[in-house]
N, C-alpha and C positions, 0 to 999 in steps of 0.2 A: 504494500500500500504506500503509495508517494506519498511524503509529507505535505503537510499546508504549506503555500506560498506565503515567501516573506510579505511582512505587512509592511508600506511607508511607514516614515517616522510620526508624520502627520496626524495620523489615524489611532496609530499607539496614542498620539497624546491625547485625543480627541476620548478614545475607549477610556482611559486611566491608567492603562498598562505598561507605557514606557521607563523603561529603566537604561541607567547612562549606561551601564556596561555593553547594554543590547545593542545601543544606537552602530551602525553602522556607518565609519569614518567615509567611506568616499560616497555616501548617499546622497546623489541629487538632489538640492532642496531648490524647487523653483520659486520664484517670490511671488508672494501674494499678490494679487491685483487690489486698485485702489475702489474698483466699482466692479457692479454686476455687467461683465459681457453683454454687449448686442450682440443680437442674433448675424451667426456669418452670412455673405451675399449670398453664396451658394446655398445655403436654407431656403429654398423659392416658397413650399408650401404653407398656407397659412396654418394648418393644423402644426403643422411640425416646428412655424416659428413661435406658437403658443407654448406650447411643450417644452421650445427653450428657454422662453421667458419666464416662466413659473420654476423649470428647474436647474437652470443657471443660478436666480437668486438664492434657489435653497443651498447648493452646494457651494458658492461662494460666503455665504453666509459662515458656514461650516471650515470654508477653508482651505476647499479639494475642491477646488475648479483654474487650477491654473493654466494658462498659454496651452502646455505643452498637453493637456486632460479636453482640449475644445473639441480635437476630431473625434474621440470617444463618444461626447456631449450629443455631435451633429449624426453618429451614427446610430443612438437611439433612438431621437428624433424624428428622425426621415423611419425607422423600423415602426415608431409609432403612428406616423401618418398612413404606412403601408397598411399596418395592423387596420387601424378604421376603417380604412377603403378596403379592404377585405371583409374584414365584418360586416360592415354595411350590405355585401354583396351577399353575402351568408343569409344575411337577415332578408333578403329581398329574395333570392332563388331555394333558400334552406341549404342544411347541411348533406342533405343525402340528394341527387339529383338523378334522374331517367336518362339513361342512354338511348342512343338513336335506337339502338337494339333491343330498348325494352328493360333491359338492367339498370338495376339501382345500384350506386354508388355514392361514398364520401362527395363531395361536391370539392372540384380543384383549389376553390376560395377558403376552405377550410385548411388547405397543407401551404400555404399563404399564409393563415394567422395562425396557425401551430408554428411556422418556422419565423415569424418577426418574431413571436413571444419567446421564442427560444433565445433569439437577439438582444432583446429587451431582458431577459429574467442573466444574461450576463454578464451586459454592462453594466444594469443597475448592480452587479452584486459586488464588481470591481470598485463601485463609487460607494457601496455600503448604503444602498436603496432595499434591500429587500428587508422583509421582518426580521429574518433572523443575524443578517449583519447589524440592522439598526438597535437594534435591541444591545451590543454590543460596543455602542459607539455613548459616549457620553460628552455633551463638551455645554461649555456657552460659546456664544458669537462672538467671534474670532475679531471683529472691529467696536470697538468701545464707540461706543453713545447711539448702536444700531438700535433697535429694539424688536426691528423687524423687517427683512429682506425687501427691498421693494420688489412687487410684484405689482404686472400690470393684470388687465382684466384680460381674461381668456374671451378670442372672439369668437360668436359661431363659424363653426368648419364647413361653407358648403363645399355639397358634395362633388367631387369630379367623378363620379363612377359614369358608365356608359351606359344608353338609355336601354340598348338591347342587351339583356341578363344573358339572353343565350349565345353570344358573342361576345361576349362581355371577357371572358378566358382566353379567348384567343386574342382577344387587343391585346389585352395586356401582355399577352407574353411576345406579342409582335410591336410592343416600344408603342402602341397607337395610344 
């Protein structure tokens, strides 16, 4: 059985757990940022720049959202706008769908939101989003006189899904 991956120092301090002897002398300490990140250009979708605006601030708040932690950030993001726009389709054709042949099957929109959530259930655990990392993390906010991350208001996400559900699978996997 491989052992657990080493923790940053960050996160030790955050949990309670850091001790000097542990600390690791040549560990990259990137510097803090003075504000919560705007969302990168390359973020187009609105769902997915909502996502980083709510959770940019939580994790800058905390600490663990430096420079070098953004692409991680923008690959959840864009996982969770997939996520929706798969469910959504989920939601509209169901999970199980009729083959031309008559056979019933999982529905293609389903192995789409099992595989972002798989995307999503990694990164968040890297950043210490899931229950059982968070549960393990203890800190206050890392800038004096914050009280409270700014967050702006999440907008509604319309939907970009394709109006025909039965073609709807093959757009997408042909980039339309």
């Amino acid at each position: 059985m491989p052992s657990p991956r080493p923790l940053p120092t960050n996160v030790k301090k955050l949990r309670g757990t850091l001790r000097k002897h542990r600390v690791r002398k040549n560990e990259p300490q990137p510097p803090a940022r003075s504000s919560v990140p705007r969302p990168p250009e390359r973020l187009r979708g609105n769902l997915a720049r909502a996502k980083w605006r709510s959770l940019a601030a939580e994790l800058w708040h905390l600490g663990l959202l430096p420079r070098v932690s953004e692409d991680m950030l923008v690959q959840y993001c864009v996982a969770w706008e997939i996520y929706c726009g798969a469910l959504e389709m989920v939601e509209r054709v169901g999970s199980v769908v009729k083959t031309q042949s008559g056979n019933y099957i999982v529905s293609p929109w389903m192995a789409v939101v099992n595989r972002q959530a798989d995307v999503m259930r990694a990164i968040a655990q890297e950043f210490g989003m899931t229950p059982s990392s968070k549960t393990r993390v203890e800190g206050t906010p890392l800038f004096l006189g914050l009280t409270s991350p700014p967050v702006s208001s999440t907008p509604t996400w319309k939907s970009r899904v394709p109006v025909d559900p039965e073609h709807a699978f093959d757009e997408f996997l042909d980039g339309n």
